[in-house]
LUMZA-970798 format. One record per residue (C-alpha): residue number from 1; residue in one letter; x, y, z. Coordinates in Angstrom, 2 decimals. Layout:
{atom NUM, "A", {X, Y, Z}};
...
//
This chain:
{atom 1, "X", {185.96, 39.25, 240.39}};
{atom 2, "X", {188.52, 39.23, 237.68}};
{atom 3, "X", {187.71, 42.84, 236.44}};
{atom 4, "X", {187.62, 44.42, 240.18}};
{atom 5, "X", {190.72, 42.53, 240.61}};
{atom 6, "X", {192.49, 44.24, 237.89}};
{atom 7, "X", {191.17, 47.49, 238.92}};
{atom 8, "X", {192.52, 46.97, 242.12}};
{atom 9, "X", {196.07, 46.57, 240.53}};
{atom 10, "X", {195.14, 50.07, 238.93}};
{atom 11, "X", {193.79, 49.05, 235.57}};
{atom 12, "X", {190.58, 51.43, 234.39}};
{atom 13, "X", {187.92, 49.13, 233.60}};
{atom 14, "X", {185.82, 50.83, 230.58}};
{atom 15, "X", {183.44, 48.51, 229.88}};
{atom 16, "X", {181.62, 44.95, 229.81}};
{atom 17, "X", {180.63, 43.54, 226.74}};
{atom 18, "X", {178.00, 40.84, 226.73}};
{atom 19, "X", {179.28, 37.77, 224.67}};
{atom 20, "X", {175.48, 36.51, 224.03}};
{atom 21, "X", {175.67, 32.81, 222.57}};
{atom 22, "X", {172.85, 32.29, 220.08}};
{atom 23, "X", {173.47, 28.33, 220.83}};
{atom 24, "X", {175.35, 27.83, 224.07}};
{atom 25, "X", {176.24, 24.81, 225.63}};
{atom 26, "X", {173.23, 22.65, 226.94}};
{atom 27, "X", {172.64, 22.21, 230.75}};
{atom 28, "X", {170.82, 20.08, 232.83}};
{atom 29, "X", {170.60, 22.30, 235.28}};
{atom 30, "X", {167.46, 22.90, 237.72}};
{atom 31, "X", {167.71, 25.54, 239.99}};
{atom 32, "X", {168.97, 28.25, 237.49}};
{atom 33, "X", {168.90, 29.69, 233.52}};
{atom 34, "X", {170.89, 27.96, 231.47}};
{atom 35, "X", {174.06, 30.24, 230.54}};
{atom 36, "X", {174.26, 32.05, 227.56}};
{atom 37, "X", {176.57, 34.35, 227.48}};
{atom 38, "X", {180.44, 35.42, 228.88}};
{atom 39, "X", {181.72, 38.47, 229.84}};
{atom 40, "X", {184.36, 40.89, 227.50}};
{atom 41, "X", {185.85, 43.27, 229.63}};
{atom 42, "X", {187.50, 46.42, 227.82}};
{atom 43, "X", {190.12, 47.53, 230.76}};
{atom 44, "X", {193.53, 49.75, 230.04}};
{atom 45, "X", {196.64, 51.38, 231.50}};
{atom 46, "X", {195.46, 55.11, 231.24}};
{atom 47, "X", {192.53, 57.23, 231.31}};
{atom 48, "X", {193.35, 57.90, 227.71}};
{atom 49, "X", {194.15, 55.15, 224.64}};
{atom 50, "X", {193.32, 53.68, 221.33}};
{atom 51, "X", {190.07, 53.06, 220.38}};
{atom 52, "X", {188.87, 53.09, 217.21}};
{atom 53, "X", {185.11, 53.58, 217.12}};
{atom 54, "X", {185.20, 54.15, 213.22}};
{atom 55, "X", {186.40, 50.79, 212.66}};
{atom 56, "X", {183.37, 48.57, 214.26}};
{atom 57, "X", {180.79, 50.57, 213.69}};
{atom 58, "X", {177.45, 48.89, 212.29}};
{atom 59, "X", {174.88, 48.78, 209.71}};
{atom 60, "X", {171.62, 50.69, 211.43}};
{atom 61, "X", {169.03, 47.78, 211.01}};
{atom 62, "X", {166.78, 50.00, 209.33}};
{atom 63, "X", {166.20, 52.31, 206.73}};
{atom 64, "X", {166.38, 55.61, 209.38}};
{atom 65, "X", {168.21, 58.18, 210.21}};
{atom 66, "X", {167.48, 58.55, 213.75}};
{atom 67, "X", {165.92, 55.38, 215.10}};
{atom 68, "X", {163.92, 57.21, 217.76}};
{atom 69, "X", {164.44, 59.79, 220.56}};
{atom 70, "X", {164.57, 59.65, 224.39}};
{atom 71, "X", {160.40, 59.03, 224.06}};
{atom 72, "X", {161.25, 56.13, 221.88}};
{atom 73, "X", {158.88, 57.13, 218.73}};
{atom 74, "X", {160.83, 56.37, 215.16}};
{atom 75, "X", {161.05, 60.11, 213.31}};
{atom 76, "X", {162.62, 59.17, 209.95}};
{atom 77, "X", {164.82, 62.52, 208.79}};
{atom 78, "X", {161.38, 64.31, 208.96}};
{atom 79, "X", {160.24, 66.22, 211.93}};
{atom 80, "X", {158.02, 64.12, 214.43}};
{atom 81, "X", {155.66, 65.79, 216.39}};
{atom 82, "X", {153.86, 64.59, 218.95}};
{atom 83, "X", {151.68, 67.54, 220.54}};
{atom 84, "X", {148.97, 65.94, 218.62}};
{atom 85, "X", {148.59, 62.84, 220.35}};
{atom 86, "X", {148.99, 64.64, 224.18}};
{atom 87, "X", {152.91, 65.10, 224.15}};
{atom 88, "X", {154.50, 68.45, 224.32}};
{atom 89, "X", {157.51, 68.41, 222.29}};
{atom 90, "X", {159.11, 68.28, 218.40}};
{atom 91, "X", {161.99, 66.15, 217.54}};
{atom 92, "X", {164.24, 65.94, 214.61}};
{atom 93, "X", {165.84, 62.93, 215.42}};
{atom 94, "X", {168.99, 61.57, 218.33}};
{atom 95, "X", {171.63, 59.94, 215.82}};
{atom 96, "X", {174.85, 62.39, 215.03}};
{atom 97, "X", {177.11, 60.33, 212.76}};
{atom 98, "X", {179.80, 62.61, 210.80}};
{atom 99, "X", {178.97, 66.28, 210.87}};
{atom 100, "X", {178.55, 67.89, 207.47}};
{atom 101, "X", {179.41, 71.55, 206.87}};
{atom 102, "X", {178.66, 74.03, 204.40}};
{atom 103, "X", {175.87, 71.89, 202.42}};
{atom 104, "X", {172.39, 73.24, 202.21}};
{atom 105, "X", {169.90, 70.42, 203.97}};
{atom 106, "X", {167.21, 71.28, 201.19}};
{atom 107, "X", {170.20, 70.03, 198.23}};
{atom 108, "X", {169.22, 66.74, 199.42}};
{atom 109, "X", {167.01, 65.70, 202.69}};
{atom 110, "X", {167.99, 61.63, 201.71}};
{atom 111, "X", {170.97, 62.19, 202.78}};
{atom 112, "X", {171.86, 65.52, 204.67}};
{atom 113, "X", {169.66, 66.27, 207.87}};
{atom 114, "X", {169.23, 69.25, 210.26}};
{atom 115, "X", {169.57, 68.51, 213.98}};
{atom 116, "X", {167.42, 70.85, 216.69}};
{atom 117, "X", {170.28, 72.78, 217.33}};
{atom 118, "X", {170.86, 73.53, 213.90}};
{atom 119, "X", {173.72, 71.44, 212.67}};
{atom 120, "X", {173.64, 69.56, 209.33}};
{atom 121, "X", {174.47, 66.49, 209.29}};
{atom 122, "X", {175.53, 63.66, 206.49}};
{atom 123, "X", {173.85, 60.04, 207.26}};
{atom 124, "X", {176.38, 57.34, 207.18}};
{atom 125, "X", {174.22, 54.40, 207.47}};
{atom 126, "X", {176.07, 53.43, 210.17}};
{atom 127, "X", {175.95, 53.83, 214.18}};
{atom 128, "X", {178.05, 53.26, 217.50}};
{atom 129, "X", {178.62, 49.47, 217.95}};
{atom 130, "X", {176.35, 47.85, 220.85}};
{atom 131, "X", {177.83, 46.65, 224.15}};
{atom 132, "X", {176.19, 42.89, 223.64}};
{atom 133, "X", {177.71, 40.71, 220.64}};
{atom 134, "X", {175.59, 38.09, 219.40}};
{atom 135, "X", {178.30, 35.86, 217.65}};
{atom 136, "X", {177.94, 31.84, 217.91}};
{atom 137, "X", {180.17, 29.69, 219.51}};
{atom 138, "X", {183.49, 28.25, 217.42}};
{atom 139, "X", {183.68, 24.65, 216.26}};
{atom 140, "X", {187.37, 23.40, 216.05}};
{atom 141, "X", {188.49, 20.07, 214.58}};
{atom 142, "X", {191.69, 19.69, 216.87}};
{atom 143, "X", {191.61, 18.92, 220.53}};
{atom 144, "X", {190.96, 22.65, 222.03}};
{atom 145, "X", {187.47, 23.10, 224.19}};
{atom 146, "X", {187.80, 27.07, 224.33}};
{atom 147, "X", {188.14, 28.01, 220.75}};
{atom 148, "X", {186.93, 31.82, 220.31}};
{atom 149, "X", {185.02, 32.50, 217.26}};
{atom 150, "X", {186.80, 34.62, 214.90}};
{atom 151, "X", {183.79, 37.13, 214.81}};
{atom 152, "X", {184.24, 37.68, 218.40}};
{atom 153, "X", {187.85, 38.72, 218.04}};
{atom 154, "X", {187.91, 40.52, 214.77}};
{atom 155, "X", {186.35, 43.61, 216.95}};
{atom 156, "X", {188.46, 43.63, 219.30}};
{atom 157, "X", {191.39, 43.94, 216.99}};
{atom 158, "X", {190.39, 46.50, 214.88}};
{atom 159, "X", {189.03, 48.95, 217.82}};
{atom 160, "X", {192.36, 48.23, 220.08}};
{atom 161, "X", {195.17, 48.31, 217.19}};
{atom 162, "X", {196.03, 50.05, 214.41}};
{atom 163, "X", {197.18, 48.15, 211.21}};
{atom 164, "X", {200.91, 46.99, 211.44}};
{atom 165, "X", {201.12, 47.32, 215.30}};
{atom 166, "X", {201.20, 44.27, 217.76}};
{atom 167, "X", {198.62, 42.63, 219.32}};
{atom 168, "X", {199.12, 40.40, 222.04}};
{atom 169, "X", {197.62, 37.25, 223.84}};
{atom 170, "X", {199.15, 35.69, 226.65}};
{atom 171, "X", {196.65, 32.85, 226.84}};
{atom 172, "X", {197.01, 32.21, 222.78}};
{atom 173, "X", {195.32, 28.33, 222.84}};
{atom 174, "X", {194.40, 27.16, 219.34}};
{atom 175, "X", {195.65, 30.87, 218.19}};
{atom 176, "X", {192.30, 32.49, 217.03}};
{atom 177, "X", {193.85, 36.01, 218.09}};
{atom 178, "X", {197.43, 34.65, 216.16}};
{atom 179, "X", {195.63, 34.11, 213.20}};
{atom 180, "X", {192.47, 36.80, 213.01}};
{atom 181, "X", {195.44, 39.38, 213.63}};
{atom 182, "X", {197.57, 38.06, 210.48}};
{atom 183, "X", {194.35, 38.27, 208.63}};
{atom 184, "X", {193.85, 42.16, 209.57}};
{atom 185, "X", {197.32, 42.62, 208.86}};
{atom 186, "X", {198.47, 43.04, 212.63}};
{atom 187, "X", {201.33, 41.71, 214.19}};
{atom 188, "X", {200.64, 39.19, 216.73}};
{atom 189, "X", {202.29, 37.52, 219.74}};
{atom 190, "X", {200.95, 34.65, 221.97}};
{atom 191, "X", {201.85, 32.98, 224.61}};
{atom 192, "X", {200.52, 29.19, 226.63}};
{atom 193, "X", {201.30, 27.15, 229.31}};
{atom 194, "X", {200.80, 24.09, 226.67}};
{atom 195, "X", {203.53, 23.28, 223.97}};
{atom 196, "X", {200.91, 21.26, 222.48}};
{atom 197, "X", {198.12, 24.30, 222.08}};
{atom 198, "X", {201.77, 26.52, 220.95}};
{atom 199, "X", {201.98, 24.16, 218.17}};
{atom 200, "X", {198.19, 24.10, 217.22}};
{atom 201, "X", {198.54, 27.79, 217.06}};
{atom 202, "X", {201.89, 28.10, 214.69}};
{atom 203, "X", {200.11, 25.28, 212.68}};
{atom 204, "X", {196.60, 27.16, 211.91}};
{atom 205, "X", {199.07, 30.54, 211.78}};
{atom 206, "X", {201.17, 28.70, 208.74}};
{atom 207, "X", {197.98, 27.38, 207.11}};
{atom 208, "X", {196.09, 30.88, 206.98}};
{atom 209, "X", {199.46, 32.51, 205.97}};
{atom 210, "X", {199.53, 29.71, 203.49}};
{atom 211, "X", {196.36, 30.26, 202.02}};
{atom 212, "X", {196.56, 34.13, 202.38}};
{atom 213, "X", {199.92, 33.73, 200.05}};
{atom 214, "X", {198.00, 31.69, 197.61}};
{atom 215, "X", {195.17, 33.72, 196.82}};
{atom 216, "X", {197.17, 37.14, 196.91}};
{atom 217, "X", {199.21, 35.59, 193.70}};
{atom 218, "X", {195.84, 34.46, 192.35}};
{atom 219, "X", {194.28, 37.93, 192.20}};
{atom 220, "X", {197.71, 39.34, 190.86}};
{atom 221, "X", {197.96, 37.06, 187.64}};
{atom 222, "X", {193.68, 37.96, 187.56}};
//
């Protein structure tokens, strides 16, 4: 309801991300699943703005280039061919990380790859981040029952803002995004209803600045 209701007031909404909580909140519920997961929706001003993909991509999980086509088979960086076992067609694998000019695939097939259409390509060992987040839930020693999990904001940062731009969060609480920004060295601005959560936030904001202080002067006199 929230995201239609910002679309309404003529916000595009992109995309929900799946917040999946390895170990959620127990309930003794009985006439439904057990919740385990929250909603992220990606939502902005214009059809066109600042994402940077680069930023969160991931590791692939395994040791492939292409980690199967639209049939779902796994074909390595060799050809796969299936007309063998009834199918009709040849694939050379579905992943196109960074393209890769003017090398000769044969120089080294570890690395370099040749799509269907012809294009080389260099394997970065990475691919797109996913739309669900698997990312536990935060335990905070101060009074604050929402506390986001660093993990779960550290993506958000880096895809949304360049370094030394401004984030903001006008429902800061215990100042996760406050602090995870510092960390990424982005600006940050919160706002909350509570002067008590306010000062929670400036007090975990002086801490990590604190220790981020400290160990900068230890790796200098290293």
């Amino acid at each position: 309801m929230l995201a239609f209701a910002l679309r309404a007031d003529e916000w595009y909404l992109r995309q929900d991300i799946i917040w999946a909580k390895p170990n959620p909140m127990p309930e003794s519920v009985r006439d439904r699943c057990t919740k385990a997961h929250e909603y992220i929706f990606l939502l902005s001003k214009s059809p066109h703005y600042y994402f940077d993909a680069e930023a969160i991509k991931e590791p692939c999980v395994q040791d492939e280039i292409a980690n199967g086509f639209r049939g779902g088979a796994y074909c390595g960086n060799k050809t796969f061919d299936n007309s063998a076992g009834g199918g009709n067609r040849e694939n050379h694998g579905n992943l196109k990380p960074t393209r890769y000019g003017g090398k000769k695939y044969s120089e080294n097939p570890d690395v370099f790859f040749r799509m269907k259409s012809g294009s080389i390509y260099k394997f970065t060992g990475k691919r797109n981040k996913r739309d669900v987040w698997t990312v536990s839930p935060a335990q905070f020693k101060e009074v604050h029952f929402a506390t986001f999990p660093p993990e779960l904001i550290k993506p958000c940062i880096l895809a949304g803002c360049p370094e030394g731009v401004t984030v903001l969060d006008p429902f800061m609480g215990s100042g996760t995004t406050l602090v995870t920004s510092n960390k990424l060295d982005r600006n940050c601005v919160g706002f909350d209803i509570s002067p008590d959560y306010c000062d929670m936030a400036n007090r975990r904001r002086e801490y990590t600045m604190a220790q981020q202080s400290f160990f900068r002067k230890e790796i200098l006199r290293g």
